[in-house]
C-alpha positions as CSV (number, residue, x, y, z in Angstrom):
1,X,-34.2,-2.9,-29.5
2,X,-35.4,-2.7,-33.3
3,X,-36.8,-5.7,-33.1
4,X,-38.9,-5.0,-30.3
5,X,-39.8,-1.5,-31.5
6,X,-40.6,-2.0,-35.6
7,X,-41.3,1.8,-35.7
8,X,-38.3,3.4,-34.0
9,X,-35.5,5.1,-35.7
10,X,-32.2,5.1,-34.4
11,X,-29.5,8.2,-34.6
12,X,-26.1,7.9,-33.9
13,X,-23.9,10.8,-32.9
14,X,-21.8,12.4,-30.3
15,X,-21.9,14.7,-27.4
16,X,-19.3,17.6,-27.5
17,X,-18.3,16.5,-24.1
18,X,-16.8,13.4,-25.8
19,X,-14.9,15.1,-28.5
20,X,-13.3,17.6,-25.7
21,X,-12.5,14.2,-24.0
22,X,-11.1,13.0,-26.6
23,X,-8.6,15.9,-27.3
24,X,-7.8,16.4,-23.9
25,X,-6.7,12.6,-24.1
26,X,-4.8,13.0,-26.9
27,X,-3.3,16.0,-25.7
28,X,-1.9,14.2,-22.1
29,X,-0.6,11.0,-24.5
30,X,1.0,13.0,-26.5
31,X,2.6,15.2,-23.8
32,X,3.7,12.0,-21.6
33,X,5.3,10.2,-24.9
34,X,7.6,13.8,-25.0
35,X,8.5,13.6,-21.2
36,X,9.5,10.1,-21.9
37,X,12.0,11.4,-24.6
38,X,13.1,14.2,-22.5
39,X,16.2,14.3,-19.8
40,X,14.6,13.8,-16.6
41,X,15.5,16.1,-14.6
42,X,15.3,19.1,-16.9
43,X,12.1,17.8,-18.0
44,X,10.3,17.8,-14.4
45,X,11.7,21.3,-13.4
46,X,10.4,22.7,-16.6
47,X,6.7,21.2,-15.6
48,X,7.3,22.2,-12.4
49,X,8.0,25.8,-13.2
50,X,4.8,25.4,-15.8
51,X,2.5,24.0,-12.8
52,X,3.6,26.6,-10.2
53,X,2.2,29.4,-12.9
54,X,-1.0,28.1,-14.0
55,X,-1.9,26.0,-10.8
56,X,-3.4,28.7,-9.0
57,X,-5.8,29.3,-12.0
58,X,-6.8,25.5,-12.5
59,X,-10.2,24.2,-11.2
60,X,-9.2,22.2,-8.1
61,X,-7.4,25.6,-6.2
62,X,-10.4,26.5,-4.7
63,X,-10.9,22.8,-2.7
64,X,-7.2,22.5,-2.0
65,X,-6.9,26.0,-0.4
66,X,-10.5,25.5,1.6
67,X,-8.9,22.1,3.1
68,X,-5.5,23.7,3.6
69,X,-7.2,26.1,5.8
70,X,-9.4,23.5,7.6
71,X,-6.3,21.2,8.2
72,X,-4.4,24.0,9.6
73,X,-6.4,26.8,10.7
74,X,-3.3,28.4,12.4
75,X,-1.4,28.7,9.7
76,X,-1.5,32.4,8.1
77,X,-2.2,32.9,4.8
78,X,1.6,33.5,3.2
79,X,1.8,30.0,4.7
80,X,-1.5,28.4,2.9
81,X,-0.4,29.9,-0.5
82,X,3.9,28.8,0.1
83,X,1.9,25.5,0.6
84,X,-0.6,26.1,-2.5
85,X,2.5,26.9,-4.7
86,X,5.2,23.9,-3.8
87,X,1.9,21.4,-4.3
88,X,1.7,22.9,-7.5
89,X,5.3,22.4,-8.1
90,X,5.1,18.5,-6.9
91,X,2.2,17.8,-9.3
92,X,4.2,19.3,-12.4
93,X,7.0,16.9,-11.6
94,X,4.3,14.2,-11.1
95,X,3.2,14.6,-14.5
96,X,7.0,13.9,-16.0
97,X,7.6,11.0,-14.0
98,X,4.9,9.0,-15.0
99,X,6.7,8.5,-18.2
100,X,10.3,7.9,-16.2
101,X,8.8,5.6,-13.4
102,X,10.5,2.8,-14.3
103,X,13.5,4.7,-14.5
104,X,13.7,5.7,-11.4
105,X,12.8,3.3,-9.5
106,X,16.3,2.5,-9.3
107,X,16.7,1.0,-5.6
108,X,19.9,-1.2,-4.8
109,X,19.3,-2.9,-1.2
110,X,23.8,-2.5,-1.5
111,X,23.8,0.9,-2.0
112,X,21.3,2.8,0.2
113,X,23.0,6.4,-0.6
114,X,23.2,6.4,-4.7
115,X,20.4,6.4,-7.3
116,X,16.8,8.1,-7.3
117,X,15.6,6.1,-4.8
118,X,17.5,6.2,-1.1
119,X,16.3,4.4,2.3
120,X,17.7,4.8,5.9
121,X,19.0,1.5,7.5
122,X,16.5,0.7,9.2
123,X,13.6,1.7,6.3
124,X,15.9,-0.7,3.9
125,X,15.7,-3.5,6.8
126,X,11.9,-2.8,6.7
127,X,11.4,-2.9,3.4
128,X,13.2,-6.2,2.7
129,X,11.3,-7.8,5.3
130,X,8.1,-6.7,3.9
131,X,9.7,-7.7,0.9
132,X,10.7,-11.1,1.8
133,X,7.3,-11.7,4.1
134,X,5.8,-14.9,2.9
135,X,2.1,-13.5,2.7
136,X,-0.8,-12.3,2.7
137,X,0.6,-9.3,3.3
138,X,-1.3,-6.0,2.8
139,X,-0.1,-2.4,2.6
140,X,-1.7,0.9,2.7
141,X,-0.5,4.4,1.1
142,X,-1.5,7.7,0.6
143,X,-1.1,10.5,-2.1
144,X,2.4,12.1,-1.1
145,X,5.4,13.1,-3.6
146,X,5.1,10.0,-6.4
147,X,2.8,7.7,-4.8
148,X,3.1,5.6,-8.3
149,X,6.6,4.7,-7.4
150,X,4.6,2.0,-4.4
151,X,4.2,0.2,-7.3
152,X,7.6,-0.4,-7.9
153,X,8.3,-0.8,-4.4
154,X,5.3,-3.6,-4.2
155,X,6.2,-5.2,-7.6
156,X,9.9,-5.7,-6.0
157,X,8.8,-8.7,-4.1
158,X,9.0,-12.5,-6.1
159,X,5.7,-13.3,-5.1
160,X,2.2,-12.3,-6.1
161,X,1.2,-8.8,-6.1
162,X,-1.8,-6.3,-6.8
163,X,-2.9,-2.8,-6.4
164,X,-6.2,-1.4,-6.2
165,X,-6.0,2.1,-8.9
166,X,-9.1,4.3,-9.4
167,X,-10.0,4.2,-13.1
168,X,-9.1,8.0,-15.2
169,X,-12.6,9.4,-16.5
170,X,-10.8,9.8,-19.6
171,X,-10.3,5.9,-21.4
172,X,-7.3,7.1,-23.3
173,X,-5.6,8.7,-20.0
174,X,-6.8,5.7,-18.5
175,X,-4.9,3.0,-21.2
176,X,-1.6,5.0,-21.1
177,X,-1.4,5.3,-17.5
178,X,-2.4,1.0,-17.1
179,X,0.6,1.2,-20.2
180,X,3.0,2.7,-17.8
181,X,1.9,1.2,-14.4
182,X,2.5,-2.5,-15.8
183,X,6.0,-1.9,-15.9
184,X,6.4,-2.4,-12.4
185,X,4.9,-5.8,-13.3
186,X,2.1,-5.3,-10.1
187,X,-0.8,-6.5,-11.0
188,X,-3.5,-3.6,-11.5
189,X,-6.9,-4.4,-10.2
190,X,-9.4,-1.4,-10.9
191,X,-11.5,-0.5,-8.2
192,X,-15.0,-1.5,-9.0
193,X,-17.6,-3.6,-7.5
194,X,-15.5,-6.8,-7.9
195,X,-11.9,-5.4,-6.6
196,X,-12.7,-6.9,-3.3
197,X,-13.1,-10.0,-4.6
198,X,-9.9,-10.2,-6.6
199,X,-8.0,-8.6,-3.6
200,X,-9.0,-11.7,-1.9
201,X,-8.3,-14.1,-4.1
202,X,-4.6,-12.5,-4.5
203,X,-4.2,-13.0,-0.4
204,X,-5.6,-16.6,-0.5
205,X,-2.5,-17.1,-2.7
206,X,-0.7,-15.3,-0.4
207,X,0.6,-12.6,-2.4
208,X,0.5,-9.0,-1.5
209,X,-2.0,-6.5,-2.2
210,X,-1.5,-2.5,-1.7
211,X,-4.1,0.4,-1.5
212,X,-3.8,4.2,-1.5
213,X,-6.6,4.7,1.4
214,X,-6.4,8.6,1.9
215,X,-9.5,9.3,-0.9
216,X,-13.1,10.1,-0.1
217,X,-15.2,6.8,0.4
218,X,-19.1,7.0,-0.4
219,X,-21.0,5.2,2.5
220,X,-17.4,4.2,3.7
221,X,-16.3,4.1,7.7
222,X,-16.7,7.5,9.4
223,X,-12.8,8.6,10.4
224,X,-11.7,11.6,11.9
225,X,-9.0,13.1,9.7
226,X,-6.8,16.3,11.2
227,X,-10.3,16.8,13.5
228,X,-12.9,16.6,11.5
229,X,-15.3,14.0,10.2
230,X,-15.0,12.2,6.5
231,X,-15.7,8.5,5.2
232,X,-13.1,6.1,4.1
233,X,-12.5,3.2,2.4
234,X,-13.7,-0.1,4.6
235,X,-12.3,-2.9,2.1
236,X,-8.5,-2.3,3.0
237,X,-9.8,-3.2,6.9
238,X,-12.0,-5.9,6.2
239,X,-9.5,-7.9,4.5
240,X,-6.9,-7.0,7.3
241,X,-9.6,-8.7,9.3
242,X,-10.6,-11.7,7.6
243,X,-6.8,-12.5,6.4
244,X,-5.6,-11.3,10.0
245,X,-2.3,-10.6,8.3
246,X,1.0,-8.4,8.4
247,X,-0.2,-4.3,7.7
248,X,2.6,-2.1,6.5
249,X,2.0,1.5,5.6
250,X,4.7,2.9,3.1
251,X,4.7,6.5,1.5
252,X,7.5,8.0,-1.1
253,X,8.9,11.3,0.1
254,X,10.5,13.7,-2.3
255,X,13.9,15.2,-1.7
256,X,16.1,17.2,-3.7
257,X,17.8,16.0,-6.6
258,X,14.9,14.3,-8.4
259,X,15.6,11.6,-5.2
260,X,13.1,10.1,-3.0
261,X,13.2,8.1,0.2
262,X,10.8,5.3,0.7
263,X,9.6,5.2,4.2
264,X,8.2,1.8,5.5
265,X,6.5,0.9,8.7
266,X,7.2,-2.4,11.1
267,X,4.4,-4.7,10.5
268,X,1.4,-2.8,12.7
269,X,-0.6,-4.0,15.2
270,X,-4.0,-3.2,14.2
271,X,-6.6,-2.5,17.5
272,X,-8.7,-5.5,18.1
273,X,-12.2,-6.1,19.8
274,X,-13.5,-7.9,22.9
275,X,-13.2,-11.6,20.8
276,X,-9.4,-10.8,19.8
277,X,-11.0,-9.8,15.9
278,X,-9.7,-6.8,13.6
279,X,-11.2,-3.9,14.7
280,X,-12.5,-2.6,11.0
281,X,-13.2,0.5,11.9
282,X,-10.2,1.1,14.5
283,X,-8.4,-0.1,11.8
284,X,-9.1,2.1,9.7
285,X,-9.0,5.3,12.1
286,X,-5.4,3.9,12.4
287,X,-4.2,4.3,8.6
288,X,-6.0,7.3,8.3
289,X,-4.2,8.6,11.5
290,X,-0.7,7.7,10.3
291,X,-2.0,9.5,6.8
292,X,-2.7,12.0,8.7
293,X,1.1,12.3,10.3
294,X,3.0,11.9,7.2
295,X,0.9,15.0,5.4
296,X,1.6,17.4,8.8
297,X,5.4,16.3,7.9
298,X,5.1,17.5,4.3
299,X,1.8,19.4,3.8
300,X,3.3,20.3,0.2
301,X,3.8,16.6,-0.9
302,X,0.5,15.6,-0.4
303,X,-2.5,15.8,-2.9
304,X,-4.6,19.1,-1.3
305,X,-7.4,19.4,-4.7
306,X,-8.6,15.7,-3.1
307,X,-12.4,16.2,-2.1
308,X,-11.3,14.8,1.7
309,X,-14.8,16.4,3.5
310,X,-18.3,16.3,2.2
């Protein structure tokens, strides 16, 4: 640029934005090194207990209560706010386990009833099938209780694996959160112009790739989610068409105890057209619809502040 302008002068400097950035960054590595240091369980009550309090002042309550109200419209408003509150509650325990992931991802196939993370018989004959599928296999989620700890349950398999994750504005959230996430030693692809591509090159080797597909899609496939209209994600159905592979949908629910239970699904049968194809956008009505079910289960587990309807 000097070269091609002799008679320009150059300034360097920084916007305030970036030094609040950068504190704020500091301030979440710092605070996720402590939790790491911290007993678990004491650690994630005290968050939650911290969450519950300031939640309701923090800049996402006003989206998560308007969709609250437009995904149940029946429900009266002591219900919306219990809701509001326990979401809260599930995000300040959220925030611990990030630095105890690996931790407790603790499942034993031989013991389904001890240890963080529990599965009914037929979930744990599931899941070691999906496990044990040779591949491509694909496998959809959405933001309930932990949703990291997928990762660990995708990362348990011996083949090839990869999840898409949404890049953190912030680079230094961004590099501690990639720190922890490797652990469960799934490859992280980030979702930019040229995931799809490296999502298909991970099939063609048939390993396993998983999505969370429950997140506002610019120019994505019109869905209907809890009756009204929103865009979605079309990559996670085009694949599932052009690999014409096994679909499992998986989601963490929390229980008490600082326990979850994963919940898998047998391999789905995604709606075809009139040549026998993938439907994509059947497809994807079809994850969005089994989203859909799992939040009406646990409307507190699930991650209300998301900007679902534009």
């Amino acid at each position: 640029m000097a070269q091609a302008n002799p008679g320009a002068r150059f300034e360097t400097g920084s916007n305030w934005l970036a030094v609040v950035d950068t504190l704020l960054g500091s301030a979440f590595v710092a605070a996720l090194r402590l939790a790491s240091l911290l007993p678990y369980q004491g650690a994630a009550n005290a968050s939650a207990f911290l969450m519950r309090a300031i939640g309701p002042s923090l800049k996402g309550r006003r989206v998560a209560r308007s969709n609250l109200v437009t995904a149940f419209p029946e429900k009266t408003t002591a219900e919306i706010d219990h809701i509001l509150q326990a979401m809260w509650e599930n995000l300040g325990r959220v925030f611990v386990e990030y630095a105890h992931l690996d931790r407790l991802w603790d499942f034993d196939p031989a013991n389904l009833a001890t240890g963080h993370i529990v599965m009914g018989e037929d979930d744990r004959r599931r899941f070691l099938s999906a496990r044990d599928a040779p591949g491509p296999v694909l496998i959809f989620g959405g933001h309930l209780a932990n949703w990291e700890l997928l990762l660990w349950a995708i990362g348990s398999r011996s083949a090839e694996t990869a999840v898409v994750y949404r890049r953190q504005n912030i680079a230094s959230i961004d590099r501690e959160l990639v720190r922890l996430r490797a652990r469960s030693k799934t490859g992280l692809i980030p979702a930019d112009a040229a995931a799809v591509f490296t999502v298909n090159r991970v099939l063609r080797r048939r390993g396993a790739a998983g999505a969370i597909v429950d997140e506002h899609f610019p120019g994505g496939i019109e869905v209907v989610f809890f009756g009204k209209r929103c865009t979605t994600t079309p990559i996670f159905a085009r694949l599932a068409r052009q690999f014409d592979c096994p679909i499992y949908g998986a989601r963490m629910v929390r229980l008490p105890g600082g326990r979850f239970r994963l919940d898998i699904t047998d391999p789905l049968a995604a709606p075809r057209d009139a040549d026998g194809r993938i439907d994509v956008a059947a497809t994807a009505q079809m994850t969005t619809s089994i989203i859909e079910g799992w939040i009406r289960e646990h409307p507190e587990q699930w991650l209300w502040p998301l900007r679902r309807w534009r």
